[in-house]
Each structure stands twice: as structure tokens, then as C-alpha cells.
N, C-alpha and C positions, 0 to 999 in steps of 0.2 A: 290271869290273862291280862296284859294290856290294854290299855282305857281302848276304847269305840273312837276308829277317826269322826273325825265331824264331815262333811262336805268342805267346811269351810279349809280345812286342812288338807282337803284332797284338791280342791282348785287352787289353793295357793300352789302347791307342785305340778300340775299339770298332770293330772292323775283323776280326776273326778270324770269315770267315761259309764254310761250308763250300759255297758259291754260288759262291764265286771258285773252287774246286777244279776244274781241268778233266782227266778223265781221262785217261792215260796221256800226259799233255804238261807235264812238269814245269816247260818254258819259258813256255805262256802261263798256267800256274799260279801263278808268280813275277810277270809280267807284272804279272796282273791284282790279285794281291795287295798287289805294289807301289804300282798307280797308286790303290789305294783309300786307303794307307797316307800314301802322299804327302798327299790331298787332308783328309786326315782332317787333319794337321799344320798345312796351309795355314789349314782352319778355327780349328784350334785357336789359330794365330798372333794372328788376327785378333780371335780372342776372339765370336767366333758361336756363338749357341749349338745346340748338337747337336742332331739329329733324332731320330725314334725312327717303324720302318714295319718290315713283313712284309716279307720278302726275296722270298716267292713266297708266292701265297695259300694260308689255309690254315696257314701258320705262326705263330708268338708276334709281338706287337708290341714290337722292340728297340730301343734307342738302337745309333746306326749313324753310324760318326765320320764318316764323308763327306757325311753328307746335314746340312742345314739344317734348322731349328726350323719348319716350313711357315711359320707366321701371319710371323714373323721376314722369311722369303725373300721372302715376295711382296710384304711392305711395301717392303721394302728395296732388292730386286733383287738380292741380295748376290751370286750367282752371275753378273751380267756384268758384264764388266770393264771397260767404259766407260760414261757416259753414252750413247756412239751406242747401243753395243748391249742397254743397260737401254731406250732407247725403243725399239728393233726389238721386241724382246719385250712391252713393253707394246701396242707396235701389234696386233701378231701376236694376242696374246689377246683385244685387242677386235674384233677382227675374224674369228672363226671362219666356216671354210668350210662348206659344207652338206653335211652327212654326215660331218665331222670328230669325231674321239674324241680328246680332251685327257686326258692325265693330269697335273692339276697341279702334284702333287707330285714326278712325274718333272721338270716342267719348272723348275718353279721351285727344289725343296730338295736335289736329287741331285743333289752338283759333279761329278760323270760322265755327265749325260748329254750325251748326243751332239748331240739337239736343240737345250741350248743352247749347246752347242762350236760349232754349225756358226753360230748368231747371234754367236758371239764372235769369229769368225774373221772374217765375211762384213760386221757390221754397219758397217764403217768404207767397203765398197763400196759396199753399199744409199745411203748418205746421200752419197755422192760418184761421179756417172755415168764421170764421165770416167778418175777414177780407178780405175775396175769396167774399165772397157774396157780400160788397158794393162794391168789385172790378168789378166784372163782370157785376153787376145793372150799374157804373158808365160808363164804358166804352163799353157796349153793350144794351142799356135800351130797356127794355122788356121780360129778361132774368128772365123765372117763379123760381120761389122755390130759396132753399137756398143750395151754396154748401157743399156737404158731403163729398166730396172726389176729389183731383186731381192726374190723372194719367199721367205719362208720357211715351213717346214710345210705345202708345198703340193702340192695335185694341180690337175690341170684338169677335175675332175671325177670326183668319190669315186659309187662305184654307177652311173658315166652307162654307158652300153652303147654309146655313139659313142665313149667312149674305150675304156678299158678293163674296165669294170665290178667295178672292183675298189675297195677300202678305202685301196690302198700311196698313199705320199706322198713328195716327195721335201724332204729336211731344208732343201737351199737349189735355187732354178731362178732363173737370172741370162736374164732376158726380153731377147733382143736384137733390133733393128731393121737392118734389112735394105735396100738402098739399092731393090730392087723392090719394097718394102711391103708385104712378107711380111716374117711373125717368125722367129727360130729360139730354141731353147732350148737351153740347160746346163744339164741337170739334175744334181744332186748329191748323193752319199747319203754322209755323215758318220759314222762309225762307228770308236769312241773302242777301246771294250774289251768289246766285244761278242764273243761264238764262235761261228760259226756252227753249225747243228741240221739233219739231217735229216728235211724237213717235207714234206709232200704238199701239194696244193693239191687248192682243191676241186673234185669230179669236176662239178657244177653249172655251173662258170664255165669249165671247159677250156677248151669249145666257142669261147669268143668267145676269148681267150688263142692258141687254137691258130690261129686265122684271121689275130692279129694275127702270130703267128710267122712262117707260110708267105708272106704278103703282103709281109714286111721284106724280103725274101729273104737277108738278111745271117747264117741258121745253117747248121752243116754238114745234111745231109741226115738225120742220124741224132739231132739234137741236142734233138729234143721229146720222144725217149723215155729220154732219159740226164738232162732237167732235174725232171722226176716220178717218184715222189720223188726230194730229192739234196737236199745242204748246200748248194747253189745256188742252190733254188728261189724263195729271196727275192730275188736279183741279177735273175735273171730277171723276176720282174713287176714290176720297176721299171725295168727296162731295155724291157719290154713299152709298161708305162704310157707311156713316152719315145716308142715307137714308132707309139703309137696316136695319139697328140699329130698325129706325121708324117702319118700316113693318113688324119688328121680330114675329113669332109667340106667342110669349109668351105675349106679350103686355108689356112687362115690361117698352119700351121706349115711350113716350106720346108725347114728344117735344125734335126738336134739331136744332141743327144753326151750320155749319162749316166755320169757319171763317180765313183767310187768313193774315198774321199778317208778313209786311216786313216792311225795313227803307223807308223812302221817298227816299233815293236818287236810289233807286234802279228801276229805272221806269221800265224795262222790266215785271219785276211782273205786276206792277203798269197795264202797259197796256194789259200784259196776262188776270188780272182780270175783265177790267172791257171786254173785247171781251167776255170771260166765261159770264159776267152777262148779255151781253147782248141775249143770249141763255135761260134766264130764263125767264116763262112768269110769276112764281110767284118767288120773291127773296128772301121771308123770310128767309128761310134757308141757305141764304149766305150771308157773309160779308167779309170786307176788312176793316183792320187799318193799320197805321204806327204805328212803335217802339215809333217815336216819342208822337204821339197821349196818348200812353198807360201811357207816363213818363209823359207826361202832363196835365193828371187828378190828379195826386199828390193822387193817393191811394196806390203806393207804399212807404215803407219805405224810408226816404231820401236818407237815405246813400246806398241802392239797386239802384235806380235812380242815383244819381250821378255814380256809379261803371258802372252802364250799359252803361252809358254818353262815358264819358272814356274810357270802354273801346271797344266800339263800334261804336260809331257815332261820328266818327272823322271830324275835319274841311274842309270843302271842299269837303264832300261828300252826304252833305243833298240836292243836289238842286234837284228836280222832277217835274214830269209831276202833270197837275192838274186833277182830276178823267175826266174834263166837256174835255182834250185839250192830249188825249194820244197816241198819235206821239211822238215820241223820240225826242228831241231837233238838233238841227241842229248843226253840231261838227262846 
């Protein structure tokens, strides 16, 4: 593994945020430190110029070496890595959903997030069906029909109460076509270096949530009182949303699978997921890959792959838990 940054190394970049500290887990503390550290360099290569935002509200406004100059990013696009996926993104933001909440500066000037990880991984499928179809056969098999269409930042409906009546959204859902003329979905939730939180959900919305749970019939019998609260609860109402998709009345969704897609070295997810899976008593509908995994099926374009490489999966931050061993490593 790569030497231990110092601090001293992290404030020379404008990188030293005590936001990246994650309690008593020294591994994704290095993690998360690193992948800001790395991105901060990447900008600095390129000669972008630096941001400057509140880590969390409520605090100073600081120059922050990973993020981009806003007015700079949105001109530029400088966060996606191609052409395809500078226009996915352009599409994406002309076109807001109804009840969608944007934050631009997440999307456009912070080289970490996730939402535009997942257009930089994805956009070379959006703009090529056929090549989305052996994508999804290859690195999810059993994935029916062929894709028609990839969305990003989407729900089927943010506040509807036929879905789920919820805000979640999923970072990519690859729309496929079914040879009955019924759809199914892959939904996808992209998550770079994120920790999961122990969050409650709201006692307002259970009601419709918990109707959607008992109707999948896909959890163990005890598993709606172990997802409120839990470091889970966000896997869940997006794995929800997925589900309500399926129960629509319209019938229009026949099949779907929400699938969770982080770096290996990011074990917290790692271990969030598999605790979530073991709460299901049928798993079809969920999945788990790495970044890595996806770049090593060689269905993407080289040079997307190699760009993602670079500029994401820096040295020293792939090591992880194995699905069978997920306990956090010992610092």
C-alpha cells in the first residue's frame, strides 16, 4: 500500500478536512483521505482552478483542492471525462425531474461525487444501446431484454404515492425492453466514498414504505423492524423505490434488480451491503459490484476504463473486505 499521507501533505493541497475523519475506522479514514488527495493532484495537473465551499453547513467557506472553481466547471464540464459524458450531463440538467433537488455545485465542481462517477462510467452506454445490452448481460447475467434507454438521476416519480412517495433517486436505471412489451429496470446506486449513517426515516411515510415491503415479499420476516433506524435505511428505500416500480399499477414494470456499485477499497459500503442482504429472504433484486469488477469485464471503451482508472482508483486505496470476511480491517 502506499506510505500514510501526513496532515502536512494534506494542507499543503487543501485537502486536510476533518469531514474525511471517520471514527474508530482508521482504514476508511486513509481511504477517504486518499481519494480526496489524489483528486486534488489530478486538478492540480491539469491546472483547474480550485474551489472554495462549506464542508457542511454552517461552517467557513474554504478553498477545497478536489472541488472545481463552480462558474469554471459548468462552463467547461471539466469533471467528465468525455465528450459522451459532458453531454449526458448537459442533457441531465436540462431536463429536471418534477420534484428533483439539484445541487449544482455537488454535480458539477466536486471531482468526488458520485453522481457524476456514475455519468462517467455509464455515459458511453447511454449513447450506445447495443453496447449497454452486452454491458449489463456481462456484468450482471440474467439481465432480460435489451437496453432502450439509460437515465440518470432518476426516479419514476419523486413524492408520487403510486410509487413510493419518497424524494431517493437512483444515480443510473438502464430502461430495458422486454420481448412481452413490458419493461424492466436496473437500477443503480453509485457510491464513490460515501460512510454510511445511522438515519431514521420518516414516521409520515413508513405507512406507504412498509406496504411496499410486505407486498415484495422478498424480506426476512423480521427485517422492517432491523431497517428503522439502521446504517441501512438508505439501501433500503431505494431498493423500495425499485420495488414499487414493480407493483405499479399500470404494469408497465415486469422485472428489476437495484444494484449497488462502489470501489473495493471502500469497505464500509462493502459491509453496509452485505448486513442489507442479509435481511433478504429472496435476493434477486439486489446486487453488489465494484468499480473495479465493471472495468474488468473490458465492455467498456478502453480509453473510458483507463480514464476511470486514473482518475479514481488511485494507488493505495483498493484494498477491501472480502463479501465471505466484512469486519473492517484492523488499523
Amino acid at each position: 500500500m502506499a506510505g500514510r499521507l501526513t496532515d502536512e501533505m494534506l494542507e499543503a493541497a487543501d485537502c486536510l478536512l476533518a469531514h474525511d475523519v471517520v471514527a474508530g475506522d482508521a482504514h476508511m479514514t486513509e481511504f477517504r483521505r486518499r481519494t480526496r488527495h489524489h483528486h486534488a493532484r489530478w486538478r492540480q495537473k491539469r491546472g483547474f482552478p480550485i474551489g472554495a465551499s462549506s464542508v457542511r453547513p454552517g461552517t467557513p467557506v474554504r478553498p477545497i483542492g478536489s472541488e472545481l472553481d463552480l462558474e469554471f466547471a459548468v462552463e467547461t464540464g471539466a469533471t467528465f471525462l468525455s465528450p459522451r459524458a459532458r453531454a449526458a450531463a448537459d442533457h441531465r440538467m436540462a431536463t429536471i425531474e418534477p420534484n428533483q433537488r439539484v445541487n449544482r455545485r455537488t454535480f458539477w465542481a466536486d471531482l468526488m461525487s458520485s453522481e457524476a462517477l456514475a455519468i462517467n462510467l455509464f455515459a458511453d452506454l447511454a449513447a450506445d444501446h447495443d453496447r449497454a445490452t452486452k454491458a449489463v448481460q456481462a456484468w450482471w447475467p440474467g439481465t432480460p431484454g435489451r437496453v432502450r434507454e439509460v437515465r440518470f438521476l432518476h426516479s419514476p416519480g419523486r413524492s408520487d404515492p403510486t410509487f413510493s412517495n419518497s424524494l431517493r433517486s437512483f444515480d443510473a436505471c438502464f430502461v430495458l425492453e422486454r420481448s412481452d412489451g413490458t419493461r424492466g429496470a436496473l437500477a443503480v446506486d453509485v457510491t464513490y466514498r460515501e460512510v454510511t449513517e445511522r438515519r431514521a426515516v420518516k414516521p409520515t411515510h413508513m405507512p406507504r414504505f412498509g406496504e411496499i415491503h410486505d407486498r415484495s415479499g422478498v424480506f426476512t420476516s423480521d427485517a422492517l423492524a432491523q431497517v428503522n433506524p439502521s446504517r441501512v435505511s438508505m439501501l433500503w428505500l431505494e431498493h423500495v423505490l425499485l420495488l414499487s416500480m414493480l407493483q405499479h399499477v399500470s404494469g408497465e414494470w415486469s422485472w428489476g434488480r437495484y444494484v449497488v456499485v462502489h470501489p473495493q477499497g471502500n469497505h464500509d459500503i462493502a459491509a453496509a451491503s452485505a448486513q442489507y442482504r442479509s435481511l433478504l429472504a429472496d435476493d434477486a433484486s439486489f446486487g453488489t459490484s465494484t468499480i473495479e469488477d465493471l472495468l474488468t469485464a473490458e465492455v467498456l471503451p478502453a480509453r473510458t476504463a483507463s480514464a476511470i482508472r486514473g482518475r479514481y482508483l488511485p494507488r493505495g486505496a483498493a484494498r477491501s473486505m472480502t463479501p465471505a470476511d466484512p469486519r473492517p480491517p484492523t488499523a
